[in-house]
PyMOL CGO cylinders between C-alpha atoms (Angstrom):
from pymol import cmd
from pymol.cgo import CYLINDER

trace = [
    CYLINDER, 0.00, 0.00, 0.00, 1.01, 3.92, -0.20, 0.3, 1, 1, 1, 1, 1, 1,
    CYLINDER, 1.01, 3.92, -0.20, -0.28, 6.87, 1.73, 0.3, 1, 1, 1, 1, 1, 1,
    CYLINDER, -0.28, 6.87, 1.73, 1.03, 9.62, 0.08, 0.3, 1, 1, 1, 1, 1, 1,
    CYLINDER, 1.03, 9.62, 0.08, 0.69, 13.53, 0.85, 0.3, 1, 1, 1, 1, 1, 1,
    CYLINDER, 0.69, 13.53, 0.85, -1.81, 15.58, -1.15, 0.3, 1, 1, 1, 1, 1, 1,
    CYLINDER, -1.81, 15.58, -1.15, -2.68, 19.07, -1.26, 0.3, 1, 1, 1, 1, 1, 1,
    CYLINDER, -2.68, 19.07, -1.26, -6.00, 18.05, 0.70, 0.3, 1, 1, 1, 1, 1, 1,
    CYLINDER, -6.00, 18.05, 0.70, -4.98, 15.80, 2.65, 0.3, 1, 1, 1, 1, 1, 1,
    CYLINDER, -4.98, 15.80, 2.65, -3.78, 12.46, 1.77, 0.3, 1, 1, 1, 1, 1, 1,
    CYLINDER, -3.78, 12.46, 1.77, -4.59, 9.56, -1.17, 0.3, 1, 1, 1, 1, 1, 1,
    CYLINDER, -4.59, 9.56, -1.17, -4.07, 5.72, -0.43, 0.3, 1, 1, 1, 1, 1, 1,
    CYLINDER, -4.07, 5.72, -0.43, -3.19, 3.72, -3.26, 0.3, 1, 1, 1, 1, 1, 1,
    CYLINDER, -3.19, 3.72, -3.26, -2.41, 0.14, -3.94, 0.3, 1, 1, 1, 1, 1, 1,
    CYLINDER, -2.41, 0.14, -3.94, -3.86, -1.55, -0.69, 0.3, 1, 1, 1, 1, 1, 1,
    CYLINDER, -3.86, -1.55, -0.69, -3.63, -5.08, -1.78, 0.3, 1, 1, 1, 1, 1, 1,
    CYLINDER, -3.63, -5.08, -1.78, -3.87, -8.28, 0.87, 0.3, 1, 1, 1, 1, 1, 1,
    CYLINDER, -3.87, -8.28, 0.87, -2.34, -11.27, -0.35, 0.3, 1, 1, 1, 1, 1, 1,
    CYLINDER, -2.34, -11.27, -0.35, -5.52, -13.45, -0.46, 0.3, 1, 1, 1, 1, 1, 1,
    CYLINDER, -5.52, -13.45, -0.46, -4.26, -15.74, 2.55, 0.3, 1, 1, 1, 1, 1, 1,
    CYLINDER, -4.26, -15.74, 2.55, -4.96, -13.04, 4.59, 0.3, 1, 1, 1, 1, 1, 1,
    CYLINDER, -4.96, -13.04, 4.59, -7.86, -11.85, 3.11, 0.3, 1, 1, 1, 1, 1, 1,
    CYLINDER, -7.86, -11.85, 3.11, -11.33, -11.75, 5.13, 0.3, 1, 1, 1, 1, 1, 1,
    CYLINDER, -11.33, -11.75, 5.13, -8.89, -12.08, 8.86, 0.3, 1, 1, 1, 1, 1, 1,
    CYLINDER, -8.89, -12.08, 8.86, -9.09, -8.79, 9.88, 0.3, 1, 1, 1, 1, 1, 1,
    CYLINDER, -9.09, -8.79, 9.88, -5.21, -8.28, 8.61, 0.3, 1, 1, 1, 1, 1, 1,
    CYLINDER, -5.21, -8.28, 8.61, -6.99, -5.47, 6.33, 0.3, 1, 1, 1, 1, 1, 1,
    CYLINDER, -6.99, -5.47, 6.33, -8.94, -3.49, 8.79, 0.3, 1, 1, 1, 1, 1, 1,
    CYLINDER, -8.94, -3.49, 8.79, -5.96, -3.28, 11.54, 0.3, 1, 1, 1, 1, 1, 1,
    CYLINDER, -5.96, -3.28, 11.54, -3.81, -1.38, 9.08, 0.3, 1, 1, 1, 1, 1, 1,
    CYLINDER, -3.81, -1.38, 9.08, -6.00, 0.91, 7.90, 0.3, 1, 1, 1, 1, 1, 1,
    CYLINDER, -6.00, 0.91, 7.90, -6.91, 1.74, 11.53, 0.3, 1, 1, 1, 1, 1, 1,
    CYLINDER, -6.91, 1.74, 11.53, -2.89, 2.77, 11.91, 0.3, 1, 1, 1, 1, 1, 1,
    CYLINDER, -2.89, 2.77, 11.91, -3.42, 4.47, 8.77, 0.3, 1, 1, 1, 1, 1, 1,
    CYLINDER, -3.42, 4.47, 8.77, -6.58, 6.19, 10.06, 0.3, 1, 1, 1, 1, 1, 1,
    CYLINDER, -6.58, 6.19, 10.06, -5.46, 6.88, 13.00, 0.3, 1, 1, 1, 1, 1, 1,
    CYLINDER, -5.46, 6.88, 13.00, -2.43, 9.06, 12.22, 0.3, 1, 1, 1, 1, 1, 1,
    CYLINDER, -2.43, 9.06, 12.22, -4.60, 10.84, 9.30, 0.3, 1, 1, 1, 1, 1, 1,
    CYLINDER, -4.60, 10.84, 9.30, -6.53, 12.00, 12.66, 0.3, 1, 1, 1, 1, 1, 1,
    CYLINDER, -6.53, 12.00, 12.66, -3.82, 13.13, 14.69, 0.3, 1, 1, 1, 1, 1, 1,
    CYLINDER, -3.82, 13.13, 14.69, -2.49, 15.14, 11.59, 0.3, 1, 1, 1, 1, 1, 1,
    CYLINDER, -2.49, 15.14, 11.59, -6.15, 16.55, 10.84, 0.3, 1, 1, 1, 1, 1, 1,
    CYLINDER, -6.15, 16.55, 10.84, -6.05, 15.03, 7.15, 0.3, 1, 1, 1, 1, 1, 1,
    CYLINDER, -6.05, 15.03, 7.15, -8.58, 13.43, 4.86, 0.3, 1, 1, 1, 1, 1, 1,
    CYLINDER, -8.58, 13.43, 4.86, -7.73, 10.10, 3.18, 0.3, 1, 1, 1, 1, 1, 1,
    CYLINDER, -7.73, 10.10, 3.18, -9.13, 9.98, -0.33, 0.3, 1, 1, 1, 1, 1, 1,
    CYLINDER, -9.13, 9.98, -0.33, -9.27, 6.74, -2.01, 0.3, 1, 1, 1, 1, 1, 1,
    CYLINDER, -9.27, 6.74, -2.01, -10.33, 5.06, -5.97, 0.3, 1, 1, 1, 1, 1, 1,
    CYLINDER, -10.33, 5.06, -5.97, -11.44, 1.58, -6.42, 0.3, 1, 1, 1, 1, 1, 1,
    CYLINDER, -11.44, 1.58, -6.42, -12.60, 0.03, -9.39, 0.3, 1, 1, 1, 1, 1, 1,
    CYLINDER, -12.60, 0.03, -9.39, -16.32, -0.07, -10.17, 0.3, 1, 1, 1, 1, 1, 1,
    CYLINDER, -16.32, -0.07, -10.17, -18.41, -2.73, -8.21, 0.3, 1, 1, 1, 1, 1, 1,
    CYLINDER, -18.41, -2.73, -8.21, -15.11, -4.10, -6.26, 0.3, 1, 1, 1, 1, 1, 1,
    CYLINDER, -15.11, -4.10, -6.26, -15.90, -5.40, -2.60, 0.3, 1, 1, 1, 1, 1, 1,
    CYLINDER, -15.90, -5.40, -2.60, -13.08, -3.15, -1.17, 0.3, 1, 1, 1, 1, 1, 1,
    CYLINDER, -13.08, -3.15, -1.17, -15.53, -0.40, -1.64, 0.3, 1, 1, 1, 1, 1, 1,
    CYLINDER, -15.53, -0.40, -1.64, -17.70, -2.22, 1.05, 0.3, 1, 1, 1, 1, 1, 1,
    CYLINDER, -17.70, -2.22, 1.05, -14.77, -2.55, 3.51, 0.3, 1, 1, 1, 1, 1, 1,
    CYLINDER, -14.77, -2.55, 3.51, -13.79, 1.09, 2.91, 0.3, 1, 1, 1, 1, 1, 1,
    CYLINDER, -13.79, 1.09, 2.91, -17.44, 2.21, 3.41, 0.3, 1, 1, 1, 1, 1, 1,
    CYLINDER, -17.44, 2.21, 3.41, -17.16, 0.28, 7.13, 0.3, 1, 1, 1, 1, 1, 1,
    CYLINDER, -17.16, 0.28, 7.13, -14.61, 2.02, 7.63, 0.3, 1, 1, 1, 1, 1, 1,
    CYLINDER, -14.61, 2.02, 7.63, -15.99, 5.65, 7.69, 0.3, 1, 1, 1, 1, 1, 1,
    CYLINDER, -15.99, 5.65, 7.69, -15.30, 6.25, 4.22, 0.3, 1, 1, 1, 1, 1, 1,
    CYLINDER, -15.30, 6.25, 4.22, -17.91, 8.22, 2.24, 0.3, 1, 1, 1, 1, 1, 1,
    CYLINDER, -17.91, 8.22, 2.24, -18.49, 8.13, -1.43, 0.3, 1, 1, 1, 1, 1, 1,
    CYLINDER, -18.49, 8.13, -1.43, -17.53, 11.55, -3.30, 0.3, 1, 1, 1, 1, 1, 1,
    CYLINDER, -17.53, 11.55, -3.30, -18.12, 10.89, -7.15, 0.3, 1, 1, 1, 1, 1, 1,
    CYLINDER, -18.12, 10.89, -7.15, -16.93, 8.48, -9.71, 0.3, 1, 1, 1, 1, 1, 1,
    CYLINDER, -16.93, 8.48, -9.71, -15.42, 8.50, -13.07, 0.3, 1, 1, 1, 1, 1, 1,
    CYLINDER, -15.42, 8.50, -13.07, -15.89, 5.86, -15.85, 0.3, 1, 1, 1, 1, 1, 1,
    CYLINDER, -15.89, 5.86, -15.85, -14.17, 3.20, -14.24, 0.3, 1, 1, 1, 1, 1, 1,
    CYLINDER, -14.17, 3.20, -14.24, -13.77, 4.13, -10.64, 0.3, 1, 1, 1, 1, 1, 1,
    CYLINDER, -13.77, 4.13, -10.64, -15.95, 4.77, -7.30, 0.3, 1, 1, 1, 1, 1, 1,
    CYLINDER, -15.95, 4.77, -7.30, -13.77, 7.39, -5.24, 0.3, 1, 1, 1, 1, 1, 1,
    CYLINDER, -13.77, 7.39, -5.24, -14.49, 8.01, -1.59, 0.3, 1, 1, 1, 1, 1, 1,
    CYLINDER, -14.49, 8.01, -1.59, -12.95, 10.41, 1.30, 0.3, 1, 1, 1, 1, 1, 1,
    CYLINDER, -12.95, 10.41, 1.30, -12.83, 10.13, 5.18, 0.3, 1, 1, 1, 1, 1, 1,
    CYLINDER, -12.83, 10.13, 5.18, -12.81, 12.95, 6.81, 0.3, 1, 1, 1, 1, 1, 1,
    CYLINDER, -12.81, 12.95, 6.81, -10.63, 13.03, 10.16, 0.3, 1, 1, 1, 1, 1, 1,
    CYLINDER, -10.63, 13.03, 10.16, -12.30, 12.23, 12.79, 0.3, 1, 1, 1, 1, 1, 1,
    CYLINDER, -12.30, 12.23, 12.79, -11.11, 15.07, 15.38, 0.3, 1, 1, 1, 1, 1, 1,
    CYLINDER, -11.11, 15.07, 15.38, -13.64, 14.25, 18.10, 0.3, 1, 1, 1, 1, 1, 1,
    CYLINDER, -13.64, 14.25, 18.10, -11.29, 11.65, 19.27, 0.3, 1, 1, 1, 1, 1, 1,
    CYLINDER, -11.29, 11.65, 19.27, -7.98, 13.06, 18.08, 0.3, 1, 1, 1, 1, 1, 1,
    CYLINDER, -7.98, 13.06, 18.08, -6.37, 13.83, 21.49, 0.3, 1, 1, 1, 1, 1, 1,
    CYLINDER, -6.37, 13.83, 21.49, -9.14, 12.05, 23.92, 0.3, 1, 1, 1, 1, 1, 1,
]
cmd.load_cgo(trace, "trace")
């Protein structure tokens, strides 16, 4: 995967489990870390996945909200939580 710096925040690309691993929870307690220092830094995480993939589901339980899509691809934002950013 790569979390990379944006001008409004920050983009994650290429979050791929191998498919061992898929479905164990592997998935959701690194994109907690990941989510959890967007928070402390006060930064949205904006994502892309590929029309009608699952991994829009798992991003969707994980507070991500769908923005728009293009042709090909569903994108989606999460918004820092700051409620809990220093609690």
């Amino acid at each position: 995967m790569a979390l990379k710096p944006a001008d409004d925040g920050l983009v994650l690309e290429h979050f791929y489990l191998d498919d061992t691993v898929q479905g164990r929870g592997v998935g959701g307690s690194v994109l907690r870390l990941l989510t959890t220092e967007a928070d402390a830094a006060a930064k949205p995480i904006r994502l892309g996945v590929l029309k009608g993939s699952p991994a829009a589901r798992f991003y969707q339980r994980h507070g991500f909200a769908w923005t728009h899509d293009e042709p090909f691809d569903d994108y989606f934002v999460r918004w820092p939580d700051t409620v809990s950013v220093g609690a």
